[in-house]
N, C-alpha and C positions, 0 to 999 in steps of 0.2 A: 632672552634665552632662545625662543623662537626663531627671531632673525638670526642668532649666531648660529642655528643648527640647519638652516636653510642655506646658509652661503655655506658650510661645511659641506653641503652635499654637492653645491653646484661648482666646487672644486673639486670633489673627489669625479660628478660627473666630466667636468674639462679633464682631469687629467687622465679618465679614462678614455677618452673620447683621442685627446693627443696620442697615448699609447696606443690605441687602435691606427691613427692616420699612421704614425712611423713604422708601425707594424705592417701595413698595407704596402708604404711606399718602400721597405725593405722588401717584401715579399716580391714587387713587381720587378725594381732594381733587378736584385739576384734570380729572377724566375727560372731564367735559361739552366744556372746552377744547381737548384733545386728539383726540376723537373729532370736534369742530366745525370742527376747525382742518384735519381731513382732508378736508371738503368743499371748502372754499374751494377758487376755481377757481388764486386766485392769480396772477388778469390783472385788468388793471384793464376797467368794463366800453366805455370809450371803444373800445378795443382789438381788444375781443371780437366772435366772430365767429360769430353766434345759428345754431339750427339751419333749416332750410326752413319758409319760411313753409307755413301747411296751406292747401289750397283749397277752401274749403267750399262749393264745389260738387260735392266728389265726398263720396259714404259713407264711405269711412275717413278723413274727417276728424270724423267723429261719433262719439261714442262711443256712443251710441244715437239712434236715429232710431224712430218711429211704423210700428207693423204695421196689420193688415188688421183686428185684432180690436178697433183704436183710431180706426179711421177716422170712425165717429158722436160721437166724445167732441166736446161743444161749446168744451172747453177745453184749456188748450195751457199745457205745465209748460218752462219753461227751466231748465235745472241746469247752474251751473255749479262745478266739482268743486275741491275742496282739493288742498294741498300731495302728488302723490304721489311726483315726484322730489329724491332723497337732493341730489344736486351734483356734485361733483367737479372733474370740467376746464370744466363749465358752469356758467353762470349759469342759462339757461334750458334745461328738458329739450325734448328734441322729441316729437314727438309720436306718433312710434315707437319711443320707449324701453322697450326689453321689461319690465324692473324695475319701473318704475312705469305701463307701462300691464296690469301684474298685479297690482298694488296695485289700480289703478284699477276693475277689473272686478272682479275677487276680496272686494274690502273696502269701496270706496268704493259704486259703483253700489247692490247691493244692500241696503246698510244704509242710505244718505242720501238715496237717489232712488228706493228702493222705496215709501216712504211715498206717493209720488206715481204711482204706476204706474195706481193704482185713479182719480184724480183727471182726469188728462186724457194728450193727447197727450205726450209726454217725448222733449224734445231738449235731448242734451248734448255740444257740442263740445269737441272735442280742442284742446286750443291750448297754446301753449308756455309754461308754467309755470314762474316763477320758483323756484329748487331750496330745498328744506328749509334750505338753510343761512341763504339770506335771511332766514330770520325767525328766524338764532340772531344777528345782528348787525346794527349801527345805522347801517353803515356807504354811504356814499354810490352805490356801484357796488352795493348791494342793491336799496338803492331805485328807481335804473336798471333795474334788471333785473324789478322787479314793476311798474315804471311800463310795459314794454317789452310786457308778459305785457297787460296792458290793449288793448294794438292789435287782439290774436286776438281777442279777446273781444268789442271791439267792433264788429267785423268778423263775427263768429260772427252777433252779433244781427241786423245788419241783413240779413243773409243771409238767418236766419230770417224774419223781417220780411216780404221779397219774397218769399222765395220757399214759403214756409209758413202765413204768421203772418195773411196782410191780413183784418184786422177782424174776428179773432178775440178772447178772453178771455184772457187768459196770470197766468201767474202765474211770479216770479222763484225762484228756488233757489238761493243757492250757500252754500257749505261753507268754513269759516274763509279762507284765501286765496282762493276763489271768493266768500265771503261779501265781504269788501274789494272785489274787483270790480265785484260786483253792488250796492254801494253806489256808485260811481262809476257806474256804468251809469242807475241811478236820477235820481243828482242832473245828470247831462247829459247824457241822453236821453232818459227818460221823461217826470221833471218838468217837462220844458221843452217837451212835444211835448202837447196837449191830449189828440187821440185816444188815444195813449200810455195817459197818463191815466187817461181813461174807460177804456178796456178792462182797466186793471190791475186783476185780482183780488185779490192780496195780495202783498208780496215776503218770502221766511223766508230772513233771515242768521243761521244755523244755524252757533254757536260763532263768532262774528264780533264785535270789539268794534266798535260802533257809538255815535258821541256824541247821547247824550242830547237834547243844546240843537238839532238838527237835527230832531227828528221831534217837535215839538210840533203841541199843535192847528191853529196857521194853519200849520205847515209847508206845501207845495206836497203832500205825499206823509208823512201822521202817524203816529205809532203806533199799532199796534191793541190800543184798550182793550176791546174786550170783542168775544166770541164771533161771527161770522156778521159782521163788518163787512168792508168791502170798500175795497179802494185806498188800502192801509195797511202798514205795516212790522212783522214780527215779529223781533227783532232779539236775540241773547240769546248771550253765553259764558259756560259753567260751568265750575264747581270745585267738589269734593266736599270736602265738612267735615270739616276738620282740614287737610286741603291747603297750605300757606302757601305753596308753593311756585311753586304753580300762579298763586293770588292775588297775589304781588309777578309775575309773568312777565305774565300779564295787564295789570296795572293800570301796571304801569313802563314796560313794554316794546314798548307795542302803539303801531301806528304807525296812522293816518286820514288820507282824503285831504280836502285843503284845496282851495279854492274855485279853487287857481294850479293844479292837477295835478301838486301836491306833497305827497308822505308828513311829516306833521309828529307831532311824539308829543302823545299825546292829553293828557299832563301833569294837571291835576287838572279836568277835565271828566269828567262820571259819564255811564259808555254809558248805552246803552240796555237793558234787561233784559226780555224776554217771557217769561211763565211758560208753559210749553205746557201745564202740568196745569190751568189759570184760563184759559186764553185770550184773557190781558190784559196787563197793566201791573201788576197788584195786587202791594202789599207784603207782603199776608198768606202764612203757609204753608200750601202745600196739604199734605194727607196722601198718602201712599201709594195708600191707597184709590182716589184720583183718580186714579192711573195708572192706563192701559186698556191699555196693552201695551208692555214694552220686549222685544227680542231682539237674537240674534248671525245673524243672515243672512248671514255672512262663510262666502263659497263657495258660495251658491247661486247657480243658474241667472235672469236676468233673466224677470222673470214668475213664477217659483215663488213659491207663500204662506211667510211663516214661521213656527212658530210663536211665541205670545206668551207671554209671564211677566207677571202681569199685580201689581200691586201691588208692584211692586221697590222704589220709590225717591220718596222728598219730595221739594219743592224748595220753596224762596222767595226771592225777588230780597233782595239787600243789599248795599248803596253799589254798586248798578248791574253785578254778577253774583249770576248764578242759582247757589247753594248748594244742592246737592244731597245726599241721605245716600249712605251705602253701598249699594248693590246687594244685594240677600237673595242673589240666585244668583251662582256661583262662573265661569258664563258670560259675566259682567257686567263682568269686570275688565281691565286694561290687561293685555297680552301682545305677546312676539316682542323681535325689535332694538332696541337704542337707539334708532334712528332712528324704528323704523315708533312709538314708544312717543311721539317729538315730532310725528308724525301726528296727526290724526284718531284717535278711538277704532273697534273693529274691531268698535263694535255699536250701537245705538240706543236708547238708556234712552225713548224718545218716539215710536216708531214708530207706533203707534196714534193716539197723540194726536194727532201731525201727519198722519196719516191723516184723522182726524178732523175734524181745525181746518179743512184743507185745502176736504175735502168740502164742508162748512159755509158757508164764505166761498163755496165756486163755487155753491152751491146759490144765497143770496142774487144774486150776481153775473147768472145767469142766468136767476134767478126760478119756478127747478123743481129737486127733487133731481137727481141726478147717478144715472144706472143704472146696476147693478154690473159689471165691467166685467171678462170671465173670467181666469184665471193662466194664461194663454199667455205664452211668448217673443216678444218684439220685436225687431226687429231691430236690429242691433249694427253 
């Protein structure tokens, strides 16, 4: 009776032990689902009820604004910033959302808008930001909600425009979900405005999938094939070699906007691809060598220098992403939450070079280099 009651338990043990493994190996399987599924707001977004609009006439609706030590610069950087709110009960974050506007400053700012600090004036507003969930599904109230995220923004510029900007040099910035915007901002408002135009230095959609067939040479607004050109697109999302994962979420899953002010999937149209180490279009790969500085600026002070790592990493465009190697340094690699990990990277593989490109194009634009322009703080 003993031994029957002992192998009875060492069954119930096995089969609890089994229902644990398949439980586990479910849980990892589906994580991505699971973890994505805890954003959703889980309203529809007809329903939904956005946070306060911002007013960008007052400073804390910037996230940085032009100090004293920037007041000569002849040129004027608009940035506008990537995904930094998670979701939850929102579609859109506000603009005082402490989480993400610590992402913001801590990881975004100085790694994606420091390159431009040396370059010209730098304004970046705050605006409600469709939530990281958005871009983990295809779903119709997403779209709403990043078509929604375009009002700030185009609000932001013309702000700037009046009250900053009149007939100045600018050059555009933004950042995967800021990079989508600032394509939309291009194709109906700049391209369509002359002076726009003429003044545009360069626009960098920096990890932004951008279609190909839109910035050819008669485009209104082309891509930039080579170094020091002016009034031009550098448009470029990567994936590091070996990646496939990255590569199918990219190429399947990314959304553009179409000529109605509708997100369509980009389906087999090949983006666009800037190489920042060539400062062109070119198919070729560059070496390492051509890297002039990547860094981790994550938590510096706005204005502080970083230092550089210089020779980290290769790249060359193929089927319209930039393929990049490994990082040499150990500073160079994805880290933190799930979530911050479907971000943005928390460092710069191109910091220098687009420092550089930057320079370059406003030098041309202006018709004289650009003077260096000290590591002070800005105003925030």
């Amino acid at each position: 009776m003993g031994g029957t009651f002992k192998g009875f338990k060492r069954w119930i043990f096995a089969g609890l032990a089994l229902f644990l493994a398949l439980f586990l190996t479910a849980a990892f399987v589906f994580r991505y689902d699971i973890l994505s599924n805890a954003l959703d707001p889980k309203v529809p977004f007809l329903t939904y009820r956005p946070p306060p609009a911002p007013d960008y006439g007052k400073p804390s609706s910037w996230a940085l604004l032009p100090g004293a030590a920037h007041a000569n610069q002849p040129v004027d950087v608009f940035f506008l910033h990537p995904t930094t709110f998670d979701g939850g009960r929102d579609w859109n974050g506000g603009i005082d959302q402490p989480k993400a506007q610590r992402f913001l400053s801590r990881v975004v700012i100085p790694n994606y808008a420091g390159p431009f600090d040396r370059v010209g004036r730098v304004f970046a507003p705050r605006y409600r930001q469709a939530s990281l969930y958005t871009y983990l599904t295809l779903r119709d109230d997403a779209r709403d909600a990043r078509r929604f995220a375009y009002g700030d923004v185009r609000l932001a510029f013309k702000t700037y425009l009046s009250r900053y900007g009149e007939a100045r040099p600018f050059i555009i910035v933004g950042v995967e979900q800021g990079g989508s915007l600032a394509a939309r901002l291009l194709r109906e408002e700049i391209a369509t405005d002359p002076d726009l135009k003429r003044r545009l230095v360069a626009a960098y959609l920096i990890e932004t999938v951008a279609p190909a067939d839109e910035y050819g040479p008669k485009a209104a607004i082309p891509a930039c094939e080579h170094k020091g050109e002016t009034g031009c697109v550098a448009a470029w999302a990567s994936a590091q070699e070996g990646d496939f994962r990255a590569v199918q979420e990219l190429t399947g899953r990314s959304l553009v906007w179409d000529g109605t002010d509708q997100l369509v999937n980009l389906e087999h149209r090949a983006p666009l691809c800037f190489n920042p180490l060539l400062g062109g279009t070119g198919l070729e790969r560059a070496p390492a060598k051509l890297n002039l500085g990547a860094t981790n600026a994550t938590g510096l002070d706005w204005g502080a220098r970083p230092p550089f790592l210089q020779r980290q990493v290769s790249a060359r465009c193929e089927n319209g992403l930039l393929r990049t190697s490994k990082p040499k340094s150990s500073a160079l690699r994805d880290s933190g939450s799930w979530a911050d990990r479907r971000k943005v990277d928390a460092f710069n593989l191109f910091y220098a070079d687009l420092e550089a490109d930057a320079l370059a194009r406003s030098a041309t634009m202006i018709g004289r280099s650009l003077a260096a322009v000290p590591a002070v703080p800005q105003g925030r």
